[in-house]
Every structure is written in C-alpha cells, then in structure tokens.
C-alpha positions as CSV (number, residue, x, y, z in Angstrom):
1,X,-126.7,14.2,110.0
2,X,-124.9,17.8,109.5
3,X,-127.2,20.7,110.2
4,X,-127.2,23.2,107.3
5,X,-126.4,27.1,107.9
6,X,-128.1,27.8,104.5
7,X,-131.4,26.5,105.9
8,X,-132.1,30.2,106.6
9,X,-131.4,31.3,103.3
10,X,-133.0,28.6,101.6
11,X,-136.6,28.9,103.5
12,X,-136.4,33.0,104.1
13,X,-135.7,34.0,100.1
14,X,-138.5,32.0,99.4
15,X,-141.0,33.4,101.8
16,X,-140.1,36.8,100.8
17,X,-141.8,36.1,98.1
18,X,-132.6,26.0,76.0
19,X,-129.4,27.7,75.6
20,X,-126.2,26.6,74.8
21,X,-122.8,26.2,77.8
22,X,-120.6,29.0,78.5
23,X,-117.4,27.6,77.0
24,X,-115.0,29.4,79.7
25,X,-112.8,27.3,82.2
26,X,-115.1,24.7,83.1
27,X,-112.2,21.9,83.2
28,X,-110.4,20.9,86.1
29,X,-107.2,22.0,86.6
30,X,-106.7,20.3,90.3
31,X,-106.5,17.1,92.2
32,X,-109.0,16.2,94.9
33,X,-105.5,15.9,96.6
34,X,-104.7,19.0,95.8
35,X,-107.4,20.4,97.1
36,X,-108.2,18.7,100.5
37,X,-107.1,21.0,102.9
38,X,-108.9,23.8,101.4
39,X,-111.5,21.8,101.2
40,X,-111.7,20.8,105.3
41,X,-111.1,24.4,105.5
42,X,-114.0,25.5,104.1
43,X,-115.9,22.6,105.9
44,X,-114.7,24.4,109.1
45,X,-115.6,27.8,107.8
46,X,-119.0,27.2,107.6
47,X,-119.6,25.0,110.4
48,X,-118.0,28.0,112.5
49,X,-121.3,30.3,111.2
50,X,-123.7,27.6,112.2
51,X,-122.0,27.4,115.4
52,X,-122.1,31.4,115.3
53,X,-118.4,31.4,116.8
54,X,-115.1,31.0,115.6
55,X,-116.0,32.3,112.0
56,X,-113.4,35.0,111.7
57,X,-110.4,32.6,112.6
58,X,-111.8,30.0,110.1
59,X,-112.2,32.6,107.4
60,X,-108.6,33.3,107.7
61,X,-107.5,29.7,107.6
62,X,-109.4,29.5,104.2
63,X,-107.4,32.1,103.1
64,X,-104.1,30.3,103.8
65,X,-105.2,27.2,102.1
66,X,-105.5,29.3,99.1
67,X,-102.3,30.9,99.2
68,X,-100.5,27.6,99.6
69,X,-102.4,26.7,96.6
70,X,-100.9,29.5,94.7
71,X,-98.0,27.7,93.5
72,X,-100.3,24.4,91.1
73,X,-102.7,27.1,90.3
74,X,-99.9,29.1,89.0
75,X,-98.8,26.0,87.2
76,X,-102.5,25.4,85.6
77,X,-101.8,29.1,84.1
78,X,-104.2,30.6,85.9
79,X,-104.5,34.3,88.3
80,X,-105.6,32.2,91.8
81,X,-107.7,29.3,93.0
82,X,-111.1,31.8,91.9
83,X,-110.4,31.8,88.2
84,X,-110.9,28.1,88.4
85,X,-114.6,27.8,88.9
86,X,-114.6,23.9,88.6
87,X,-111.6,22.9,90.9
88,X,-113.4,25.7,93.3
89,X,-116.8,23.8,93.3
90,X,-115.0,20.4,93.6
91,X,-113.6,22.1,96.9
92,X,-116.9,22.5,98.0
93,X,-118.0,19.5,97.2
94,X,-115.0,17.7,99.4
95,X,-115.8,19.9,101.8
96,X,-119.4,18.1,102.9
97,X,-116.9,14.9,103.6
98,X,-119.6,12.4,102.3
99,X,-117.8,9.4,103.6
100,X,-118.0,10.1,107.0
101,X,-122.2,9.8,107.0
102,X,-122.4,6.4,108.7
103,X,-126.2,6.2,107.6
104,X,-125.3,6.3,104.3
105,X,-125.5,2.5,103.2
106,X,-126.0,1.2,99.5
107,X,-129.3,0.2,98.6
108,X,-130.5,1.4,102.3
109,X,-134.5,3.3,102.8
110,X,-133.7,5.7,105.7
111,X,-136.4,8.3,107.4
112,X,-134.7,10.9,109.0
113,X,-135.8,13.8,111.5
114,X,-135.0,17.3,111.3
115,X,-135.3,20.1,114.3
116,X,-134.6,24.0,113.5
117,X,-136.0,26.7,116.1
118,X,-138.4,28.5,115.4
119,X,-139.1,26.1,112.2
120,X,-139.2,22.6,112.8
121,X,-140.2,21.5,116.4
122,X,-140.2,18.2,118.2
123,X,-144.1,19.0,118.0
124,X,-143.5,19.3,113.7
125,X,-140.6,18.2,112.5
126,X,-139.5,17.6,109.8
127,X,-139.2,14.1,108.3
128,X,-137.8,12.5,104.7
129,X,-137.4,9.6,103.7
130,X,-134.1,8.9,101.5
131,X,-133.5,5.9,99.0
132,X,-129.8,5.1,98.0
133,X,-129.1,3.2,95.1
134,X,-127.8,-0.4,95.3
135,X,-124.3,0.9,94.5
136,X,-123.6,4.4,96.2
137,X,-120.3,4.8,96.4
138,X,-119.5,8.3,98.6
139,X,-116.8,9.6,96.4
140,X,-119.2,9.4,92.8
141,X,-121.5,12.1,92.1
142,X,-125.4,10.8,92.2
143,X,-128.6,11.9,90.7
144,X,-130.9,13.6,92.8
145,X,-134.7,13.1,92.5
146,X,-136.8,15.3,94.9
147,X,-140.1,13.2,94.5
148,X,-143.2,15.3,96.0
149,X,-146.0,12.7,96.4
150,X,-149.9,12.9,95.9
151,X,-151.6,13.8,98.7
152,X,-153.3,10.3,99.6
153,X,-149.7,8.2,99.5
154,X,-147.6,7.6,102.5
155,X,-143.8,8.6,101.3
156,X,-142.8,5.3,101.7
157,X,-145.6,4.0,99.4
158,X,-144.6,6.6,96.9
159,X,-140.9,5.4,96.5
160,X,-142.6,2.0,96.4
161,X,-145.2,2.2,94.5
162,X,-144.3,5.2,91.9
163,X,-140.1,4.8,91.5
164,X,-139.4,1.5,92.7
165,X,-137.6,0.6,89.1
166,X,-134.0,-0.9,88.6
167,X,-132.8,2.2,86.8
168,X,-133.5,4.4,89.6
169,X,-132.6,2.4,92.7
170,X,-129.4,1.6,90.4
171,X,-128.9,5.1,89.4
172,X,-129.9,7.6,91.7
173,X,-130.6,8.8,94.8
174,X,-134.4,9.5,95.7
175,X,-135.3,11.8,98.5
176,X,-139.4,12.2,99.3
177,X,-140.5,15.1,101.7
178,X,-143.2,14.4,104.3
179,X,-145.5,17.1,103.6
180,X,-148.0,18.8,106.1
181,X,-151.0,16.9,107.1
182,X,-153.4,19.3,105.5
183,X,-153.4,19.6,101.7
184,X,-153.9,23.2,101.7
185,X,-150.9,24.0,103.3
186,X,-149.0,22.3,100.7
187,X,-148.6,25.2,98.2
188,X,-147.7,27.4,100.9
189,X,-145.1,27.8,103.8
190,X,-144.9,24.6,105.4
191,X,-144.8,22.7,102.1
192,X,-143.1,25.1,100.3
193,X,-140.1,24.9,103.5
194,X,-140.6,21.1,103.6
195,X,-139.3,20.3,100.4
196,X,-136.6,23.2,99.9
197,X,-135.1,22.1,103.4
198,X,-135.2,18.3,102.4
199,X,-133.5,19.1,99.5
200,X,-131.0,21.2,101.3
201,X,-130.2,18.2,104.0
202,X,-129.9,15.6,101.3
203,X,-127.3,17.5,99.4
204,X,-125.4,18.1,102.6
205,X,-126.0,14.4,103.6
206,X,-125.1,12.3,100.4
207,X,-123.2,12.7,97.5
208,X,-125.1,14.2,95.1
209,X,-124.3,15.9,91.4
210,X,-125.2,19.2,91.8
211,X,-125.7,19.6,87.8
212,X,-128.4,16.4,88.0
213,X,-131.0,17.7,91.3
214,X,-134.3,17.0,89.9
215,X,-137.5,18.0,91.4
216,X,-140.8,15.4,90.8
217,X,-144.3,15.9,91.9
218,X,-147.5,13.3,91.7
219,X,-151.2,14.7,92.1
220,X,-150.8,17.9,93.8
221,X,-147.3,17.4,93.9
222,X,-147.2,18.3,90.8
223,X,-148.4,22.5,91.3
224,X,-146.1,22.1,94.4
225,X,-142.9,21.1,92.1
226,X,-143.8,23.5,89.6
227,X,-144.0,26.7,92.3
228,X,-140.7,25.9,93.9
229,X,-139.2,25.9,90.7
230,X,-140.4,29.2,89.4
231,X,-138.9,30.6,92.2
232,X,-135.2,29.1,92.5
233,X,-135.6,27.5,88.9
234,X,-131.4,28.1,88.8
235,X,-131.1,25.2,91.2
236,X,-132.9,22.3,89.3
237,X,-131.8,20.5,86.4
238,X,-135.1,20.1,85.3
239,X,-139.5,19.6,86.6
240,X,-140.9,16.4,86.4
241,X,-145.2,16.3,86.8
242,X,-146.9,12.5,87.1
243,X,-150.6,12.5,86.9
244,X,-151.3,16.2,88.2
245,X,-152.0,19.4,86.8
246,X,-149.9,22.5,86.6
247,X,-152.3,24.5,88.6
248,X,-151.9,28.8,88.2
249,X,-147.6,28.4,87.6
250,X,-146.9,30.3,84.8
251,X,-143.4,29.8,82.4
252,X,-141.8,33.0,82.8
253,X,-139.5,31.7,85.4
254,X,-138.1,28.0,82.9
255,X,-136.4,29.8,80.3
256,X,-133.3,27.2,80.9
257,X,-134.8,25.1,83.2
258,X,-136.8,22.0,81.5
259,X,-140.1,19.9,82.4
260,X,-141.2,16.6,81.7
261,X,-145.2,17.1,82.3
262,X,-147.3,13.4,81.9
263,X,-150.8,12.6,82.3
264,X,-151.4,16.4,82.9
265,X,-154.5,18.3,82.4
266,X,-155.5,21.6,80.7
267,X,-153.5,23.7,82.7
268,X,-150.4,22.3,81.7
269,X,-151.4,22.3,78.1
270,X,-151.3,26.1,78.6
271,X,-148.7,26.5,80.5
272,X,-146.5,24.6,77.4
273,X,-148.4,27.1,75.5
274,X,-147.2,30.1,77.0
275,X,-143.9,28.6,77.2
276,X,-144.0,28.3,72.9
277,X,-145.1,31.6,73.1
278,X,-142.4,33.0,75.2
279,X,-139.3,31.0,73.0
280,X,-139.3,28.4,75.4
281,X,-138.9,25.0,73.8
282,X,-138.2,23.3,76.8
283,X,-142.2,22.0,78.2
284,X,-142.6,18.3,77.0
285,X,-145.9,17.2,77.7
286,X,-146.6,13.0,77.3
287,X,-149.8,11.3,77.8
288,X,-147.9,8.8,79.9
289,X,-144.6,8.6,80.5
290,X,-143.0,5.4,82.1
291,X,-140.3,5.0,84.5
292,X,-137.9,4.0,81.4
293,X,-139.2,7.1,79.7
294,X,-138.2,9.3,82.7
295,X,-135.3,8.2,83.5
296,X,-134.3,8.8,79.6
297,X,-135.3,12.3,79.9
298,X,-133.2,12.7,82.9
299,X,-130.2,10.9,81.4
300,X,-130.5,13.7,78.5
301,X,-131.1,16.6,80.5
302,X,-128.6,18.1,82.9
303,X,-129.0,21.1,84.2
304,X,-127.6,24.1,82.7
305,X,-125.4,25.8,85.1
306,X,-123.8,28.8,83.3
307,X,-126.7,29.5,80.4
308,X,-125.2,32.4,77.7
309,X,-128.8,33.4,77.2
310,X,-131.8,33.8,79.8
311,X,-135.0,35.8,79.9
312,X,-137.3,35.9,82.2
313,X,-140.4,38.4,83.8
314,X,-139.8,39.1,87.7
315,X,-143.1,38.6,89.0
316,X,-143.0,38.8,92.6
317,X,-140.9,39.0,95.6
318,X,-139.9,35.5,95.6
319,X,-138.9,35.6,91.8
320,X,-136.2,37.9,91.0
321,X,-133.1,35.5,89.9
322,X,-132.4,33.6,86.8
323,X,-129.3,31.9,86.9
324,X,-126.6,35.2,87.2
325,X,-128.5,38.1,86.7
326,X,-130.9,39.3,89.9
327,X,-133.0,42.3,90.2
328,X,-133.3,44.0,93.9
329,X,-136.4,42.3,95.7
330,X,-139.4,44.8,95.3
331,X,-137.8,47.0,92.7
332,X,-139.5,45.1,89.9
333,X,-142.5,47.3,88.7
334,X,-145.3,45.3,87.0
335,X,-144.8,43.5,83.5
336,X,-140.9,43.9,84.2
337,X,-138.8,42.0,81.5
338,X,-135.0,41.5,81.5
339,X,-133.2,39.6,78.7
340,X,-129.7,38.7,78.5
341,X,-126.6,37.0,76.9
342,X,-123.2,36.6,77.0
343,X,-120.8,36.3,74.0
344,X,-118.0,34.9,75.5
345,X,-115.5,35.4,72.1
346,X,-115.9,39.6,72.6
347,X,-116.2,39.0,76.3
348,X,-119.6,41.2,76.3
349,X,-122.8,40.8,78.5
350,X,-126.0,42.4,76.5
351,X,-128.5,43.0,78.7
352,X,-132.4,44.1,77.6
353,X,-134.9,44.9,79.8
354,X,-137.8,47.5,81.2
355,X,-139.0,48.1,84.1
356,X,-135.9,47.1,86.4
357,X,-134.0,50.1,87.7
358,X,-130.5,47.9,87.9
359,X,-129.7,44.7,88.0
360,X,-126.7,42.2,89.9
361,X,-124.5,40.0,87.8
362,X,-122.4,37.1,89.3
363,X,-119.6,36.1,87.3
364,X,-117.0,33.4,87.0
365,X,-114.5,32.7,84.7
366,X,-117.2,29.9,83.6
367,X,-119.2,32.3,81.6
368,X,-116.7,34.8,80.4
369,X,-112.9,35.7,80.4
370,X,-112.5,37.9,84.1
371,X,-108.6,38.0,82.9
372,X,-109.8,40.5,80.4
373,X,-111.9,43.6,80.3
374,X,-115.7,43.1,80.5
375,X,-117.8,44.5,77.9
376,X,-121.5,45.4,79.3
377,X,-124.4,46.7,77.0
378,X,-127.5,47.5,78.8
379,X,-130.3,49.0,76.7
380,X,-127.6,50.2,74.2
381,X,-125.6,52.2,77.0
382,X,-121.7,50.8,76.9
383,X,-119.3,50.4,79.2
384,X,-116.2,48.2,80.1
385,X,-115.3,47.6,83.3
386,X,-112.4,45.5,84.8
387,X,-114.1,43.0,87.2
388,X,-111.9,41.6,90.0
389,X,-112.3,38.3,91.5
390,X,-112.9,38.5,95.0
391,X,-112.4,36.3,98.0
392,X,-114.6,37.9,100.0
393,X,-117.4,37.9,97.3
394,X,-116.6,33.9,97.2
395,X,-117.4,33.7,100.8
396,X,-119.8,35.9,101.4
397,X,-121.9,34.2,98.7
398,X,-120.8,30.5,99.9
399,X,-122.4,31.7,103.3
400,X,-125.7,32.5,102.6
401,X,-126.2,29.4,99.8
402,X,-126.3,31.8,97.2
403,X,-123.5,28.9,95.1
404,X,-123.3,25.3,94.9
405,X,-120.8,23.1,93.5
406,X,-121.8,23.4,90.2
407,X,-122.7,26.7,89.8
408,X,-119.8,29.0,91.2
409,X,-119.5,32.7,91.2
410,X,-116.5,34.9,92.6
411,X,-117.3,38.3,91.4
412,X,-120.7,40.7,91.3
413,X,-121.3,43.9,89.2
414,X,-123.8,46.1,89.5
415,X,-125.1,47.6,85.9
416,X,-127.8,50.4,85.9
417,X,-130.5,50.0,83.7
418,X,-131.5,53.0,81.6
419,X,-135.0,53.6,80.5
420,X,-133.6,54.1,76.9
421,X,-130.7,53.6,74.7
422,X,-127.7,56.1,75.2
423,X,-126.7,56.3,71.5
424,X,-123.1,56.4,71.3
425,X,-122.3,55.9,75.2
426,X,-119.0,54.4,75.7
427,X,-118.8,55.3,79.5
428,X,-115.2,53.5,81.6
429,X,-116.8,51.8,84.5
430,X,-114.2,52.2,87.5
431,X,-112.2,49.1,88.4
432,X,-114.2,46.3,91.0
433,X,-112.6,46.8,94.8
C-alpha cells in the first residue's frame, strides 16, 4: 500500500483546531495518453517529499512534462496545462497508478495495517477494513463511503450487517475505520485522525471519484461524521447519520455540503433547524431511511466542487475553509461571518463579511475566466487584479493536500477585508508574481 505524504497535513490542520456549478472549463481537453508522463511525473514528485530526498530534481521533471505538453494544450486553445483544471486533476488522478495495487481484487473484504511515527505504532496502528465492489475495474472512478460504525459493532459486522446490499457492493467502494477502544476518544484525536487517515489511504489505494467521497456514521458515529465534516466539509460530497444523534455540531460549516440524517434524535432536529435558519436547504432528516433510500440520495448528490456561492461562520482553529475562500487560522474574532459568490459572466468575486481581517482565495479557471482581469468586491471596496496561474502555487498546494482531483486550484489572492464599505473605491491591484 503507498504511504501518503499528506497524512501530515490531513491529521495536523485538523488538530489545530445548495449552489449552483461554476460553468468555467470543467471539460476535458486531454487524453489520459496525453497526459501519462506528467502524470508518473507527478507520482515521482511526491513520492520524492515522502522520501524527503530527491524533490528538487523531480520538481523540475514535472516541469518538462508540462512544457512538452505545450504544444495539445495550445491546440485545446488554452494559455498552459494550468488553465485546464480538469485535464490537470485527471493528471493527478493517473498519477496514484491504481492498477498496480495487487490487493485490489473485485468483490474482495481486505483489513489493512497502517504505521506512521510518532502516530500510528506497531503498539496502535491503525487498521481499516475496505470492501470493493463485485466489479472494480482500476481505470473507472468509484464511490467512496467512509462508514464510521456504532460503538458496540466490530467493522466487519458493520459492513455486514449495516451495507451489505447489492447496490453498494455493486456500486461502490466501502472503507470502515477501526476506531479507538474507548468511546470517549472517539470525538477527539485518535478518532478524529483514524478516520481522516483512512480516508486519505483509501483514496491513494483504490480508484476512487473524488466528486462522490461520502462520509457515514452509525450510533456515535454519527457526532463523529458530523465533526469531521464541519471542519474539512470541502472534501465530502455529502454526511450520512444512521440511528445516532447529531450531538453539539452546529451547521455553519454545510453551506454546500449536504446530509442525509435517519432515525436521529432532537439534536438533529435542531441542527436542520439552524441550518433553515441560516439558508441552508441541504439537512434532510428521515425517520428511516433504507439502504435503497441511501443509495438514491447518493446517486443524486455529488459533491459540489467549485460552489459560486458559500457562507459560512469560522468558529474555531480547525474551521477556517469553505471550499476557496480561507481565513488565517486564529485571525477569526468571535461571531466572524464571510459570505461569497462568484459571477462568472462579469468575472467578479463579491465577498461580505465582518470580523475577518483578510481572507485567501484559490482560483482555477473552473470558477472564473484567469484569461481575463479579475473583478473583486469586498465590503464594497473594488479592485481588479490580473491573477497569474502559477506552477509553483500548483505544487506547493499539491504537496501539502491542500487539492484533489476534483477540486484543483493554480492560483491564490490575498483580498483585505475592510471594516466598511469604501464608497466609490476602484483601487488597481498590482499584477500576481
């Protein structure tokens, strides 16, 4: 099994702690052909920073393989390789080389073991159990179903017992984390890790759709799912909660990220409250919900990778990113709001929001035109900038997780926030380096 170098990333950011598509170039423009060397290149990129040597020289190879690409981008109309956001993330895809995971047989139930210093010992590993379905094929796409289980159900039992249905050992594949003995450490680090890392091994593992990652919890599992979600809820397509309340989770965090809550309690009856009350149409809450039922609602919901509207309250050091806009971590002051949207016919990014001194976007040409100058409004203060693509940017986010396949950005602007509107402002920002 490949060893991940985003594990880091993944488990650290945490423990710091709707709308319509963008209707940019989300097409491919490429062949997988077309794109395999780029794609091994970037394989060998990052296994050079897990390996912590070699990096520079491999960094440099990915840079050639985009060069000798410039000729069929060029032909696809478009600047370089980075103002193709799909062909980029289909790269990245190739680049995990699902074929060559021996393990990986249809219909098989696998356990496996994972060691990181300092993390996961021989003494506490970490172990997940992954179900593949009757036809995997390594080169399709695949559901993912991250299935948290109650706290008195083996993992085994819980695949067999609570998803053991044709449509899902047909459909998808389902991954179920071996959580820590105690149930009290469930809703903290070693749960909390447990689950993100399984997820992060199974995507580097087995070919899954990074648009169709869902995460399900049972009993407890269900305030566990619900957390993780509030604070990464840009990687999930959608929340799914079987028999189990919602616990303390509040909405602020699922403005474009859905859930599917059955058999809940009183807590989650709020929580879809609070959602209503925030815009948020998204909470569906079902007495009881079948297997057939779920797997409907997961046929009908993919995620949302490139939202043109999101809202959301930073509440805490592990929730400061919706989707492509991120506030500094700890420069949120309390009852912080930011509101955004992109109108992708003007090419302009309104952004709303109070007590956030600045925030990051990421961009692609996905979301908005990167061809043509960039329109920001934030708290009525205008300015256009010219944002440039950038290689490095690409990389440097690839490195420490911050992209998937389905959700690429290859360009960051920092916008200040002002405290109130700058009537007629119509400042030039200076051109990206």
């Amino acid at each position: 099994m490949r060893n991940s170098k985003s594990t880091a990333w993944l488990v650290g950011g945490l423990l710091l702690a709707g709308a319509a598509f963008a209707v940019q170039k989300t097409e491919r423009a490429l062949s997988d052909r077309d794109l395999t060397k780029l794609s091994k290149a970037i394989a060998s990129y990052l296994e050079a920073l897990e390996e912590g040597k070699g990096a520079m020289e491999a960094e440099a190879d990915v840079s050639e393989e985009i060069q000798d690409l410039q000729k069929k981008v060029e032909k696809a109309e478009a600047e370089s390789i980075f103002a193709l956001p799909a062909d980029l993330g289909q790269a990245i895809w190739l680049s995990h080389e699902y074929h060559r995971n021996k393990r990986a047989k249809p219909g098989k139930v696998d356990t496996f073991e994972y060691l990181r210093a300092n993390l996961f010992t021989k003494k506490n590993p970490l172990e997940y159990t992954v179900a593949l379905p009757n036809g995997y094929k390594p080169k399709e796409r695949w559901p993912l179903i991250i299935a948290i289980p109650p706290v008195d159900q083996d993992p085994k039992a819980h695949l067999g017992e609570d998803w053991e249905s044709g449509d899902f050992r047909d459909g998808a594949i389902l991954a179920i984390p071996h959580m820590p003995e105690k149930p009290e450490d469930w809703s903290g680090q070693p749960g909390l890790a447990r689950v993100l890392v399984t997820m992060q091994q199974v995507t580097e593992n087995f070919a899954v759709d990074p648009d169709r990652v869902y995460l399900a919890g049972t009993g407890k599992g269900v305030e566990v799912a619900l957390q993780i979600a509030s604070m990464r809820s840009f990687s999930f397509a959608g929340v799914i909660g079987r028999r189990g309340d919602s616990g303390e989770v509040q909405p602020e965090a699922f403005c474009n990220l859905p859930t599917l809550l059955s058999g809940a309690g009183s807590k989650a009856s709020a929580f879809e409250e609070r959602a209503k009350a925030l815009g948020f149409e998204n909470c569906t809450l079902v007495a009881n919900a079948g297997l057939a039922d779920i797997w409907k609602w997961i046929q009908e919901t993919p995620r949302n990778s490139y939202p043109t509207s999101l809202e959301f309250w930073p509440r805490s050091e592990s929730q400061v990113r919706s989707n492509w806009v991120e506030v500094d971590r700890g420069a949120a002051s309390e009852g912080a709001h930011v509101k955004a949207s992109i109108d992708s016919g003007s090419n302009t990014i309104t952004l709303e929001g109070e007590g956030v001194p600045s925030v990051t976007l990421y961009l692609s040409d996905a979301m908005v035109d990167l061809d043509r100058p960039l329109r920001i409004v934030a708290n009525g203060a205008k300015r256009e900038v010219k944002v440039v693509r950038s290689r490095v940017t690409f990389l440097e986010m690839l490195r420490y997780s911050r992209l998937d396949p389905g959700q690429v950005y290859v360009a960051s602007e920092r916008v200040d926030m002002p405290a109130t509107a700058k009537a007629d402002s119509d400042e030039s920002g200076k051109e990206g380096e």
